[in-house]
PDB file as gemmi writes it, atoms N, CA and C in Angstrom:
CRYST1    1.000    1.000    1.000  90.00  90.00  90.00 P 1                      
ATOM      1  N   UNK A   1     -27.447   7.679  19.184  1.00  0.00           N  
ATOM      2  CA  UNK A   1     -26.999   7.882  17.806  1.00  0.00           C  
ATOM      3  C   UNK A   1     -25.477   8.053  17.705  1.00  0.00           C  
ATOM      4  N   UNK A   2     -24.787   8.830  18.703  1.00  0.00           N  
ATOM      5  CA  UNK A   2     -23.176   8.961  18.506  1.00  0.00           C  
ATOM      6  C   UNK A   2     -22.902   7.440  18.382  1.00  0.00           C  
ATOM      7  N   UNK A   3     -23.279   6.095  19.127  1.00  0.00           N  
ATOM      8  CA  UNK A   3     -22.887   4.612  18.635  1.00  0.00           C  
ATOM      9  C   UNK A   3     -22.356   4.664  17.633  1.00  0.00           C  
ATOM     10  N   UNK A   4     -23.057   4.909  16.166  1.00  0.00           N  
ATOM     11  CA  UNK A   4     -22.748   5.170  15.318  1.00  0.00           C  
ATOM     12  C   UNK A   4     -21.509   5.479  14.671  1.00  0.00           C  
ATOM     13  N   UNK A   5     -21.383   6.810  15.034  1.00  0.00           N  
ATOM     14  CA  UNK A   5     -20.592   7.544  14.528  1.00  0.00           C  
ATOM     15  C   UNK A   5     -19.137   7.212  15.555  1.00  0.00           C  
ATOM     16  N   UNK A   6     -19.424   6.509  16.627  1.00  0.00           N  
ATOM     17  CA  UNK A   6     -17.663   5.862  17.325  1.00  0.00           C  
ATOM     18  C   UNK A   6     -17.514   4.777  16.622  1.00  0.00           C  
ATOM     19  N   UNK A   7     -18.705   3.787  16.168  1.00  0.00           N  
ATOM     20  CA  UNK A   7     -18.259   2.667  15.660  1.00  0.00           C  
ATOM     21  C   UNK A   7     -17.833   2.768  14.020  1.00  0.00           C  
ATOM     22  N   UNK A   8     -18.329   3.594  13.513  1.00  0.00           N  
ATOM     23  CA  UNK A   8     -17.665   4.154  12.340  1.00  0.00           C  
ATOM     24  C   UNK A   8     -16.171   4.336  12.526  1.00  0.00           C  
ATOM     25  N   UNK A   9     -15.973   5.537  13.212  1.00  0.00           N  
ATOM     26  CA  UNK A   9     -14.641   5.738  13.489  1.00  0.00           C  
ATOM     27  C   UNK A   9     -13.801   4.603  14.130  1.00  0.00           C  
ATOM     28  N   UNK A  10     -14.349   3.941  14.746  1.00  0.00           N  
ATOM     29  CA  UNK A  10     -13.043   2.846  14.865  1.00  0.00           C  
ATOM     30  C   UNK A  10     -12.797   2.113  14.235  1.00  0.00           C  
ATOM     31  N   UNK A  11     -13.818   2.058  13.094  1.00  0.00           N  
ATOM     32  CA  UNK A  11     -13.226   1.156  11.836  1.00  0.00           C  
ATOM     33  C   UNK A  11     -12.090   1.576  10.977  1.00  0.00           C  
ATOM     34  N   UNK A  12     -12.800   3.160  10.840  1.00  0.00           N  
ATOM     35  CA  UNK A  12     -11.919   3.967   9.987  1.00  0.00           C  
ATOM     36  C   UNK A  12     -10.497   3.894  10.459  1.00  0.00           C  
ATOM     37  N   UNK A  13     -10.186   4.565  11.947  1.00  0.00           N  
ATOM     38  CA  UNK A  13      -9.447   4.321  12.804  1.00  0.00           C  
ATOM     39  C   UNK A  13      -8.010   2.861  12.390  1.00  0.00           C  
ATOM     40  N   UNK A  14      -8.992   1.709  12.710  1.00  0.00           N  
ATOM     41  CA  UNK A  14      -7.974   1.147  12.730  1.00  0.00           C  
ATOM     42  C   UNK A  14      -7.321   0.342  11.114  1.00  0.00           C  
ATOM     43  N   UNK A  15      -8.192   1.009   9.893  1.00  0.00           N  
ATOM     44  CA  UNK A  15      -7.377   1.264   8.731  1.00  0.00           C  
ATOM     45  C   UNK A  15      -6.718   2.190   8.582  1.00  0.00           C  
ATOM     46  N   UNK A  16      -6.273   3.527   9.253  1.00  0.00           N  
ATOM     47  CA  UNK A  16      -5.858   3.966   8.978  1.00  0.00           C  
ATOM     48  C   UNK A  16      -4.361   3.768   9.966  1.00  0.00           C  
ATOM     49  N   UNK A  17      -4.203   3.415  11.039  1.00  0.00           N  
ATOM     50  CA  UNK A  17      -3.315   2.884  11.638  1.00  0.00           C  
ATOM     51  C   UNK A  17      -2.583   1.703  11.071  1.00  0.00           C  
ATOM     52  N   UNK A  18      -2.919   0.808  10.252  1.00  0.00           N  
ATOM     53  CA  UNK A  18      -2.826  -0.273   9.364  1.00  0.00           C  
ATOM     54  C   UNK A  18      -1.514   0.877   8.451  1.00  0.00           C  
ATOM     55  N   UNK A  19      -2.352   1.880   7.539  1.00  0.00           N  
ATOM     56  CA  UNK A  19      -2.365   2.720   6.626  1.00  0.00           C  
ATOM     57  C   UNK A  19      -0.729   3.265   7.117  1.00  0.00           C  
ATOM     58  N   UNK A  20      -1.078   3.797   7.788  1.00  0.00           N  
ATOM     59  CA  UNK A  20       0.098   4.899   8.403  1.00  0.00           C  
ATOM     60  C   UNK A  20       1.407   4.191   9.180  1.00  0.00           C  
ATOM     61  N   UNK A  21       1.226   2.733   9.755  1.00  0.00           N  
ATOM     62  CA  UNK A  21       2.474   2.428  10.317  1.00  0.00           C  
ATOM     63  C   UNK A  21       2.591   0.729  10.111  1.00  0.00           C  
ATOM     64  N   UNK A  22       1.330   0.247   9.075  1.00  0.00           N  
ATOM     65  CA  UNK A  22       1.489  -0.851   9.429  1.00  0.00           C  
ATOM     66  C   UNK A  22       3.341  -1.234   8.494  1.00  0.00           C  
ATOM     67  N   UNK A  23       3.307  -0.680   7.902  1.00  0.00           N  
ATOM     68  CA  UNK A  23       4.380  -0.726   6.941  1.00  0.00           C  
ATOM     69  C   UNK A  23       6.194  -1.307   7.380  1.00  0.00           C  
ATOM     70  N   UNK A  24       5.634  -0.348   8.522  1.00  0.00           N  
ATOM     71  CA  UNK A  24       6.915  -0.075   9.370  1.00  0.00           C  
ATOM     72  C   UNK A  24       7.726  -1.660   9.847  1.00  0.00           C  
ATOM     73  N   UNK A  25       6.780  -2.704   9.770  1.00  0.00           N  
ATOM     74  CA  UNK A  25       7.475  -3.919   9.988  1.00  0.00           C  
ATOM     75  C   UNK A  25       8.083  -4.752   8.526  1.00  0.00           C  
ATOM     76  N   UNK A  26       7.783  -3.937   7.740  1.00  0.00           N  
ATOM     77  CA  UNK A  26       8.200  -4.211   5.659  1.00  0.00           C  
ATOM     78  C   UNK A  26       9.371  -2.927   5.842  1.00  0.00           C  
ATOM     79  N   UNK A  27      10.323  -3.346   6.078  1.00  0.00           N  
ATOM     80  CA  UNK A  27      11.240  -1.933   6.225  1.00  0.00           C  
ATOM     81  C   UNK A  27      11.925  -2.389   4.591  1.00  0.00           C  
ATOM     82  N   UNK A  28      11.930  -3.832   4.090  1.00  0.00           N  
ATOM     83  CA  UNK A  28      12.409  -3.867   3.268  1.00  0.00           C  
ATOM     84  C   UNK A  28      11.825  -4.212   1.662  1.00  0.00           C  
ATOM     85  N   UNK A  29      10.551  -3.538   2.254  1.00  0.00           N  
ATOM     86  CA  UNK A  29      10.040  -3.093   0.556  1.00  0.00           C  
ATOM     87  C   UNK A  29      10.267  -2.072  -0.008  1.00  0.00           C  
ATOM     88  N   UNK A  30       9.923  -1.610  -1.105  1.00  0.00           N  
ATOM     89  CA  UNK A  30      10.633  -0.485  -1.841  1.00  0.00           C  
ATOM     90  C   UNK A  30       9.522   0.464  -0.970  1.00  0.00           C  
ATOM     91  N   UNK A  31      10.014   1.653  -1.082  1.00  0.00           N  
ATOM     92  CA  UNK A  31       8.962   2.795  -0.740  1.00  0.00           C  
ATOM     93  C   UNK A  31       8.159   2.933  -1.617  1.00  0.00           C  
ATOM     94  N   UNK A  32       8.041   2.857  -2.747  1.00  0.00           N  
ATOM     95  CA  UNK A  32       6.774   3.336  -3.498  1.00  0.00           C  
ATOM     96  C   UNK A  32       5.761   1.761  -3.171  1.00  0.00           C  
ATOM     97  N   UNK A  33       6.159   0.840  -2.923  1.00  0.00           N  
ATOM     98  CA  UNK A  33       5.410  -0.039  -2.635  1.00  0.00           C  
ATOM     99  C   UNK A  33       4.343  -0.496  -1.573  1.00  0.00           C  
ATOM    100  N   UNK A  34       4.797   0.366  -0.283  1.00  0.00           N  
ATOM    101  CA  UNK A  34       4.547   0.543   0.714  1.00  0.00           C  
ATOM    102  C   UNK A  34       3.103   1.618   0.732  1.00  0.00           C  
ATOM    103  N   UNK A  35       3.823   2.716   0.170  1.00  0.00           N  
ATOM    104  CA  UNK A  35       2.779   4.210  -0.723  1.00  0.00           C  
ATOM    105  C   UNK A  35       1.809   3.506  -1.035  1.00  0.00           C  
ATOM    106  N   UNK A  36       1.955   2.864  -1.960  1.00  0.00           N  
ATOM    107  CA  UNK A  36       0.699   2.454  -2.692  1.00  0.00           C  
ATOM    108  C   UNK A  36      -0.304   1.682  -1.860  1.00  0.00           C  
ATOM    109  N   UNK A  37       0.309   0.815  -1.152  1.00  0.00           N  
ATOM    110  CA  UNK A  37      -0.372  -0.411  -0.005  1.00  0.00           C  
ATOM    111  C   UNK A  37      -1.240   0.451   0.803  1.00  0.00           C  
ATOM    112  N   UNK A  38      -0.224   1.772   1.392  1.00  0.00           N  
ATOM    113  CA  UNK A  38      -0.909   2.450   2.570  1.00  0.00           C  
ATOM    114  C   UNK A  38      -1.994   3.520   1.469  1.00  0.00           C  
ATOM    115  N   UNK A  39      -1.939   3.247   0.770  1.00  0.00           N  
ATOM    116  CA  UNK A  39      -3.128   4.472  -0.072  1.00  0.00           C  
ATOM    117  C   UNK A  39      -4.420   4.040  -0.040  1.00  0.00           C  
ATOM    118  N   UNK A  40      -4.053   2.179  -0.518  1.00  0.00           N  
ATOM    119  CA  UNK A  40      -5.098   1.467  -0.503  1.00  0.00           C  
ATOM    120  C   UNK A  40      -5.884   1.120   0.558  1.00  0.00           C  
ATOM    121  N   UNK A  41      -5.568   1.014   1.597  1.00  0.00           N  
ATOM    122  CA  UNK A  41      -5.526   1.062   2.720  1.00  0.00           C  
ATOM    123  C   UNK A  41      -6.547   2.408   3.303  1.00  0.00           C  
ATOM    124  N   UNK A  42      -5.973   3.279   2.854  1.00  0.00           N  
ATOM    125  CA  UNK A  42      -6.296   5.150   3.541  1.00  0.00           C  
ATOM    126  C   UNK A  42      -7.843   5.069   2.563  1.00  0.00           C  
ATOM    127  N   UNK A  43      -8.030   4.125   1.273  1.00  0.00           N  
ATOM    128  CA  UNK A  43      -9.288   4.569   0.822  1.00  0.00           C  
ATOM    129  C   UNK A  43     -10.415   3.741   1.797  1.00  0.00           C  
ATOM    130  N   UNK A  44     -10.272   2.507   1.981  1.00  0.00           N  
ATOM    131  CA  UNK A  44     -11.133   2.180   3.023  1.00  0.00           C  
ATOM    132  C   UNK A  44     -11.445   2.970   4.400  1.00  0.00           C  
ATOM    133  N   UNK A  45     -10.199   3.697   4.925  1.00  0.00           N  
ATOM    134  CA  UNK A  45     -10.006   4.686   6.078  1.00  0.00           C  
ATOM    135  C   UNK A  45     -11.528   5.613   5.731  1.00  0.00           C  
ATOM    136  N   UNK A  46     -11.385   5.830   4.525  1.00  0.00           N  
ATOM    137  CA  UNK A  46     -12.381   7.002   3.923  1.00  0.00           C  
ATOM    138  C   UNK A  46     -13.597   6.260   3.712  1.00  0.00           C  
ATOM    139  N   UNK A  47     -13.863   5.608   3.556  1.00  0.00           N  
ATOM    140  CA  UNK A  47     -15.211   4.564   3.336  1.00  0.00           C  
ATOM    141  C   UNK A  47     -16.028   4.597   4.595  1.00  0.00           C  
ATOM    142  N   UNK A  48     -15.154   5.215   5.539  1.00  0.00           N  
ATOM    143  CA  UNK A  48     -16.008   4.769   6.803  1.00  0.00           C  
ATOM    144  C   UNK A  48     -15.479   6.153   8.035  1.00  0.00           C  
ATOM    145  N   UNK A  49     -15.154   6.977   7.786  1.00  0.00           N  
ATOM    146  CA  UNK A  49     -14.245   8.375   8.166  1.00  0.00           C  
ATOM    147  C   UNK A  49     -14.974   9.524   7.593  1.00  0.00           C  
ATOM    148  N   UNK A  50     -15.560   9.197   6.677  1.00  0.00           N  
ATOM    149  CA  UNK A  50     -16.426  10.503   5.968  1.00  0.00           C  
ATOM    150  C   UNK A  50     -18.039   9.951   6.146  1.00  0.00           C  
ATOM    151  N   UNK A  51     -18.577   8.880   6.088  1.00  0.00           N  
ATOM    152  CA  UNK A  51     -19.997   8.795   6.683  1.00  0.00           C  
ATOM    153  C   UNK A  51     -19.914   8.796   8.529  1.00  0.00           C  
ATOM    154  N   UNK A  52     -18.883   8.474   9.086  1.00  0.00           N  
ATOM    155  CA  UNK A  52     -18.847   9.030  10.336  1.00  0.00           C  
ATOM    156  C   UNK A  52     -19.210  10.731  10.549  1.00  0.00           C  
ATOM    157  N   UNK A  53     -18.636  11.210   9.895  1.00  0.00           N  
ATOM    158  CA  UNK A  53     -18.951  12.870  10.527  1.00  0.00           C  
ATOM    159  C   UNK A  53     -19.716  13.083   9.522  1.00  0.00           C  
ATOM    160  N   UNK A  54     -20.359  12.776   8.791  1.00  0.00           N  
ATOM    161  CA  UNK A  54     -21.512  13.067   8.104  1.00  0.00           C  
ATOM    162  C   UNK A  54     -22.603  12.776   9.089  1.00  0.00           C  
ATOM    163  N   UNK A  55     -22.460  11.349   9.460  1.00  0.00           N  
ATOM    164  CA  UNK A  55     -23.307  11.069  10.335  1.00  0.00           C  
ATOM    165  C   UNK A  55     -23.471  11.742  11.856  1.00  0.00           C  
ATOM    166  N   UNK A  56     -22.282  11.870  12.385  1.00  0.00           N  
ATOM    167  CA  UNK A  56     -22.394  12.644  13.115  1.00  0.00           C  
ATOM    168  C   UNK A  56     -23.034  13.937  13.760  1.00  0.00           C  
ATOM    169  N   UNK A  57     -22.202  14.660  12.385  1.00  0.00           N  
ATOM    170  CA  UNK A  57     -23.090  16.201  11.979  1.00  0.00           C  
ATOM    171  C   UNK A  57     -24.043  16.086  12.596  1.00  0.00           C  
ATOM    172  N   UNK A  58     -24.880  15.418  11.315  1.00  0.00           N  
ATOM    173  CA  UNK A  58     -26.346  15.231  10.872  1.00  0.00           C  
ATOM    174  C   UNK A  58     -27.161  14.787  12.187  1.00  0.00           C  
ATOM    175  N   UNK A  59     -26.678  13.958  13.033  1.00  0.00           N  
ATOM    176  CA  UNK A  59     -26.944  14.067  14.509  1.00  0.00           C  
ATOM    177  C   UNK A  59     -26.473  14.718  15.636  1.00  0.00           C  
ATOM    178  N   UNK A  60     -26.191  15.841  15.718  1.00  0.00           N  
ATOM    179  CA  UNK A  60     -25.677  17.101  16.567  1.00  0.00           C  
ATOM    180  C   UNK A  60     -24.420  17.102  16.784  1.00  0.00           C  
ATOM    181  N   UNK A  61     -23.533  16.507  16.505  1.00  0.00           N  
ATOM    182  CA  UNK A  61     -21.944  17.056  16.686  1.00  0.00           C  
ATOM    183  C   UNK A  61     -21.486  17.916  16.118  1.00  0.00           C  
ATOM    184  N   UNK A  62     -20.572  18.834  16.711  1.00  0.00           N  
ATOM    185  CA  UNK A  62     -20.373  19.830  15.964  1.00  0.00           C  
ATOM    186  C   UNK A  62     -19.115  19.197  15.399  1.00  0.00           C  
ATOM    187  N   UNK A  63     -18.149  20.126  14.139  1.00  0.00           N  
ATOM    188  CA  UNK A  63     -16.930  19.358  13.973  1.00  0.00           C  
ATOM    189  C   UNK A  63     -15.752  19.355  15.125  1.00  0.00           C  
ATOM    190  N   UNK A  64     -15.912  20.225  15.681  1.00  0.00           N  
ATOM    191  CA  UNK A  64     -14.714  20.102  16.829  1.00  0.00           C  
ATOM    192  C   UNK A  64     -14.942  19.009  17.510  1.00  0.00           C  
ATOM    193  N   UNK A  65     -16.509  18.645  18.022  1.00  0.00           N  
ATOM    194  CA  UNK A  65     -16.677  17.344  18.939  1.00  0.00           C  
ATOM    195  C   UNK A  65     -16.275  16.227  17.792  1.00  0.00           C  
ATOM    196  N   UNK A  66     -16.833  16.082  16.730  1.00  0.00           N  
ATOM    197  CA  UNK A  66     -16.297  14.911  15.696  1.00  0.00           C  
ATOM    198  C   UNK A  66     -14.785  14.775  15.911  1.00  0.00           C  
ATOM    199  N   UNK A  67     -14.062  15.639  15.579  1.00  0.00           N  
ATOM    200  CA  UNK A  67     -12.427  16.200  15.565  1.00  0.00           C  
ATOM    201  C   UNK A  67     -11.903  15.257  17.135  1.00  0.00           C  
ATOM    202  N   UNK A  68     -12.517  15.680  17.982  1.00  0.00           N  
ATOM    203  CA  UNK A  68     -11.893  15.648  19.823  1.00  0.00           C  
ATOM    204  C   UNK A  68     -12.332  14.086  19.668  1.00  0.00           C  
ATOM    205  N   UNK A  69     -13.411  13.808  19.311  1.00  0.00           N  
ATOM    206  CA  UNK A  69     -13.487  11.972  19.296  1.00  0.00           C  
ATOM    207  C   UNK A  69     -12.751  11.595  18.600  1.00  0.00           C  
ATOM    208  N   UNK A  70     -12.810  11.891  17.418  1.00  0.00           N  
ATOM    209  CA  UNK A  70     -11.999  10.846  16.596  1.00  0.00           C  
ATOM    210  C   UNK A  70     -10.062  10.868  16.646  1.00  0.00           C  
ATOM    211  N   UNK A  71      -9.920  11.850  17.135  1.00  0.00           N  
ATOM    212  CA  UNK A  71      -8.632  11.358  18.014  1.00  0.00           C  
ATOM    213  C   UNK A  71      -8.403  10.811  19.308  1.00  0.00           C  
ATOM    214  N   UNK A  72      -9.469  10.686  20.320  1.00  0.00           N  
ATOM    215  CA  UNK A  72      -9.615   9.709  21.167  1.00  0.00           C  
ATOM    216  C   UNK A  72      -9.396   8.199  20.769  1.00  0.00           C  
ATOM    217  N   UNK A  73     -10.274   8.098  19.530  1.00  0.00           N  
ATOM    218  CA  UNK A  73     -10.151   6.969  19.159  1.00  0.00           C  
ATOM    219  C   UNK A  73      -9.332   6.079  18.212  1.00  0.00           C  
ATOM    220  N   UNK A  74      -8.893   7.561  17.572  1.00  0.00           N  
ATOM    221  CA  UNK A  74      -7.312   7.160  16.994  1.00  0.00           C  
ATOM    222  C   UNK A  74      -6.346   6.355  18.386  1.00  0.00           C  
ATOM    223  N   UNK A  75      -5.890   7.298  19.004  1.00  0.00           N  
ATOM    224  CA  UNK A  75      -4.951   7.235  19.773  1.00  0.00           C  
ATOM    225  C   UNK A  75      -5.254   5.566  20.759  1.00  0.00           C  
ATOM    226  N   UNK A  76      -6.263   5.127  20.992  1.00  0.00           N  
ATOM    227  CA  UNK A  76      -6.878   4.412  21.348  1.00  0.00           C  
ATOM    228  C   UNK A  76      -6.411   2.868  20.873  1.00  0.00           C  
ATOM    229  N   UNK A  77      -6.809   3.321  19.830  1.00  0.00           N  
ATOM    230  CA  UNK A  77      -6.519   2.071  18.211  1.00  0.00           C  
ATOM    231  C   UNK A  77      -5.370   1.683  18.237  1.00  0.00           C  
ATOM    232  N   UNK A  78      -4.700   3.168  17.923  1.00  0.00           N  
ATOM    233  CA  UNK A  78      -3.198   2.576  18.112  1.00  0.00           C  
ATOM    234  C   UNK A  78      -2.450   2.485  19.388  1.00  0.00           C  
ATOM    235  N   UNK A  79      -3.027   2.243  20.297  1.00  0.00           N  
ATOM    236  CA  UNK A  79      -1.971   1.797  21.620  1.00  0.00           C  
ATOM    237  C   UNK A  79      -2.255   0.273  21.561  1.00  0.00           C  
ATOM    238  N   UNK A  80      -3.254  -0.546  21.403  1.00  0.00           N  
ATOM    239  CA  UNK A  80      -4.025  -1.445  21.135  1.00  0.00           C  
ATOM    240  C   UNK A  80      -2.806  -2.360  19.642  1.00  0.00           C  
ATOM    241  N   UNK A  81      -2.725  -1.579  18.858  1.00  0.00           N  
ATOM    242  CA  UNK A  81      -1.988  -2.004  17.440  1.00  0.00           C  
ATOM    243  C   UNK A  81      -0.683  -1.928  17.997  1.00  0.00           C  
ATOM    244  N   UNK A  82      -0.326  -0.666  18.247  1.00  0.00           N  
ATOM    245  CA  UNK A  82       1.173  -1.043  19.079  1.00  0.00           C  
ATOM    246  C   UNK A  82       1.789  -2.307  19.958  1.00  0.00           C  
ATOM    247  N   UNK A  83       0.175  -2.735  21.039  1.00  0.00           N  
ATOM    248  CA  UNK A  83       0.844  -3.739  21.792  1.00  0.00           C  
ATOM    249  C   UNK A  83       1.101  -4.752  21.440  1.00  0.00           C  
ATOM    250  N   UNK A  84      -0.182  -4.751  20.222  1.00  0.00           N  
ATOM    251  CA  UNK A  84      -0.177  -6.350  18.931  1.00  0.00           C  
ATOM    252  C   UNK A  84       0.375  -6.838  18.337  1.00  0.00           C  
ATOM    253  N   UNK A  85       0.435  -5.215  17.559  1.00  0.00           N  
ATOM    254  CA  UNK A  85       1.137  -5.458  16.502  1.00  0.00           C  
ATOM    255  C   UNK A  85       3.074  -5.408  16.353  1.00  0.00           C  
ATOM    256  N   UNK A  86       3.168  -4.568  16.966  1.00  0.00           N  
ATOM    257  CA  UNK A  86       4.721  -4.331  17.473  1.00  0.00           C  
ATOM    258  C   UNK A  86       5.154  -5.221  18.661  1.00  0.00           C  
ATOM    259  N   UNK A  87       4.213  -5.476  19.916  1.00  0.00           N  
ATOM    260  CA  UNK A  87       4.683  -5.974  20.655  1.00  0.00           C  
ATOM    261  C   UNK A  87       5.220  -4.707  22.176  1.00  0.00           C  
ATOM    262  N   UNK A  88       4.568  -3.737  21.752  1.00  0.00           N  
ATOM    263  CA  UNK A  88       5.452  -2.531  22.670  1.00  0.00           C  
ATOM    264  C   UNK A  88       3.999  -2.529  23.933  1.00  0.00           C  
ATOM    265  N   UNK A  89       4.763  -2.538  25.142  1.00  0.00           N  
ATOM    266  CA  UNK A  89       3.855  -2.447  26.412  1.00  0.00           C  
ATOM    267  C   UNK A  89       3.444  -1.005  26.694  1.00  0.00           C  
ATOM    268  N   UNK A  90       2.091  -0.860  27.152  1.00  0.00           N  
ATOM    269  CA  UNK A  90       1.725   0.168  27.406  1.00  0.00           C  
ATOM    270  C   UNK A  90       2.310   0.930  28.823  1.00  0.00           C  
ATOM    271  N   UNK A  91       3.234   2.058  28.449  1.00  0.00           N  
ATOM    272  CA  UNK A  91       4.086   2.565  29.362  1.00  0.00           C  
ATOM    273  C   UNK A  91       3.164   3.490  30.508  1.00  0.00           C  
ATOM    274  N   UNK A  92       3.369   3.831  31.772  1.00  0.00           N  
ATOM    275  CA  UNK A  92       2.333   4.533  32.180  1.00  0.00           C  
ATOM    276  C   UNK A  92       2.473   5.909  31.653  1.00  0.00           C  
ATOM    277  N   UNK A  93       2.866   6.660  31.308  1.00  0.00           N  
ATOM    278  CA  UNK A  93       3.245   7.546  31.071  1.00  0.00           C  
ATOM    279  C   UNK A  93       2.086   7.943  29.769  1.00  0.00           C  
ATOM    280  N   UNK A  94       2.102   6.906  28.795  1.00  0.00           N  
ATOM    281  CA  UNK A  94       1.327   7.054  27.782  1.00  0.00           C  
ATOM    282  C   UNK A  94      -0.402   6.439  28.090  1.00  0.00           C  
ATOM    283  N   UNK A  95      -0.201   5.899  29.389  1.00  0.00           N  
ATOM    284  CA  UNK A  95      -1.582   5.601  29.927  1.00  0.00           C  
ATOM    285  C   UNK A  95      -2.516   7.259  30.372  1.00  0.00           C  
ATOM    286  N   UNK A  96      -1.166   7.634  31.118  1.00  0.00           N  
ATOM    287  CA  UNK A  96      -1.881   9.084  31.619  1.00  0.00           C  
ATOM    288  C   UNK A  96      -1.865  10.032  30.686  1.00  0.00           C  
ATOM    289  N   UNK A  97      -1.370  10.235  29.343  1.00  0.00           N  
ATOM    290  CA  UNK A  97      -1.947  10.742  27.883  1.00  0.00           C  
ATOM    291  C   UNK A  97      -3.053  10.592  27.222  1.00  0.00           C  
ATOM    292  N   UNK A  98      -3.383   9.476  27.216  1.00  0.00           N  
ATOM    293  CA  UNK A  98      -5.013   8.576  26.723  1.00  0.00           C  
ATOM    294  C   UNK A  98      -5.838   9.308  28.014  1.00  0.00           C  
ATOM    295  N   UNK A  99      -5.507   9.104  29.335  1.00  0.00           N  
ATOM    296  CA  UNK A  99      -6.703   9.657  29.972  1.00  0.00           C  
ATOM    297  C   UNK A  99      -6.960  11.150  29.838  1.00  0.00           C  
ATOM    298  N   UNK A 100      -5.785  12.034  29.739  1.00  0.00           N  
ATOM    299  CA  UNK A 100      -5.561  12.963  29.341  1.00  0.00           C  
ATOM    300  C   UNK A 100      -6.608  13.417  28.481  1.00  0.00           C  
ATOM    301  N   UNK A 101      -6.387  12.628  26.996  1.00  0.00           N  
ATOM    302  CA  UNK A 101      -7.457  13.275  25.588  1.00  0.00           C  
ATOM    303  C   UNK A 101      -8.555  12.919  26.194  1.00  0.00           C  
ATOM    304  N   UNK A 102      -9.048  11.565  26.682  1.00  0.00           N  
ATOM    305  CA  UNK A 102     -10.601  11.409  27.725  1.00  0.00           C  
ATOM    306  C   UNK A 102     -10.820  12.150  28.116  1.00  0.00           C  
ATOM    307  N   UNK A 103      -9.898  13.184  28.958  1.00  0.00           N  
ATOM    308  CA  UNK A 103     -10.344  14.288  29.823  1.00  0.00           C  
ATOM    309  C   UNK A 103     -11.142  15.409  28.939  1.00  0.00           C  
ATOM    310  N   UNK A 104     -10.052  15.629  27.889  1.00  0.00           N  
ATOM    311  CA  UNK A 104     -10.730  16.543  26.389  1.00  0.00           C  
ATOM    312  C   UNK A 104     -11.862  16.392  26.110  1.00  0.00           C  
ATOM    313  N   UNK A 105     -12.520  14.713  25.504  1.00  0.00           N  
ATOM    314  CA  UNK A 105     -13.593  14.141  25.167  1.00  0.00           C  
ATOM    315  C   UNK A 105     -14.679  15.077  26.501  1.00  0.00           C  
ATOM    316  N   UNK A 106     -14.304  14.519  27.870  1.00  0.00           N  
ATOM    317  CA  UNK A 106     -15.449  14.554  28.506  1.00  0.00           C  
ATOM    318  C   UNK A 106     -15.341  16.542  28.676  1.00  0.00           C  
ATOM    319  N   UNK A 107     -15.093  17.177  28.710  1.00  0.00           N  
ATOM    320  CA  UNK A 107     -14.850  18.847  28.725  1.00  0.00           C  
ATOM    321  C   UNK A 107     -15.660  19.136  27.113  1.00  0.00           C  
ATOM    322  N   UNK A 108     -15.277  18.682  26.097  1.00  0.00           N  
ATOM    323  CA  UNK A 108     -15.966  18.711  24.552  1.00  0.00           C  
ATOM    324  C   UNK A 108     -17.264  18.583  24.524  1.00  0.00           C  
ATOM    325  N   UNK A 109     -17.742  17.778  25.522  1.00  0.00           N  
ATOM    326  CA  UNK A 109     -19.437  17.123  25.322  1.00  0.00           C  
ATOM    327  C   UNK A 109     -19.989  17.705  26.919  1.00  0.00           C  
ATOM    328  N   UNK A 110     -19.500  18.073  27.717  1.00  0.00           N  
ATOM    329  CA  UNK A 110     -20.182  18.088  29.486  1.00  0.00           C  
ATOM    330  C   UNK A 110     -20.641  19.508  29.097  1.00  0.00           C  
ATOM    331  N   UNK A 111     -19.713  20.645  28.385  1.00  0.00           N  
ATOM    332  CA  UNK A 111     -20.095  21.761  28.180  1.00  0.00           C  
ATOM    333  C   UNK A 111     -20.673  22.104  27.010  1.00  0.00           C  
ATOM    334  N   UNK A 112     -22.096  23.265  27.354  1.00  0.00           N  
ATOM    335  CA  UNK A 112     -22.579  23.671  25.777  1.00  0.00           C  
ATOM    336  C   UNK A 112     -21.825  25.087  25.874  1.00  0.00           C  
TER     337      UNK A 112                                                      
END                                                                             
């Protein structure tokens, strides 16, 4: 059942990465234009970010485990969007950060 609720979140996930930086390559639109794009944007984030931990819940996660995944899979998304979308190589440094929050993930769920 968590399937679910990761594949939720990486949808959500990678609208909201869209949301939050896709912008950053429009340096020369107005700011309120950008606002608005990334709002539109942040409501789909929510379309699929709030039946995730609903769903979740509702199948034994507590919110901290919802919370500890879904920044796994943030962070995830966007190293992925970074390399794509920006073009920026995954440094090791930020490799051993990602395994890092994994480490979180697996400590969040190994222990009751």
């Amino acid at each position: 059942m968590w399937l679910v609720t990761v594949l939720l979140l990486l949808i959500s996930n990678t609208f909201m990465t869209f949301a939050w930086y896709g912008h950053l390559k429009y340096t020369g639109k107005p700011l309120w234009v950008v606002i608005l794009a990334s709002w539109g944007l942040a409501f789909f984030e929510y379309c699929f970010q709030v039946p995730a931990n609903r769903f979740g819940f509702e199948h034994g996660m507590d919110p901290a485990k919802l919370k500890i995944v879904a920044e796994a899979i943030a962070l995830t998304v966007f190293i992925v969007f970074a390399r794509y979308y920006f073009g920026q190589p995954l440094k090791w440094n930020y490799a051993v950060s990602l395994a890092l929050v994994f480490g979180a993930v697996f400590f969040a769920f190994a222990f009751k």
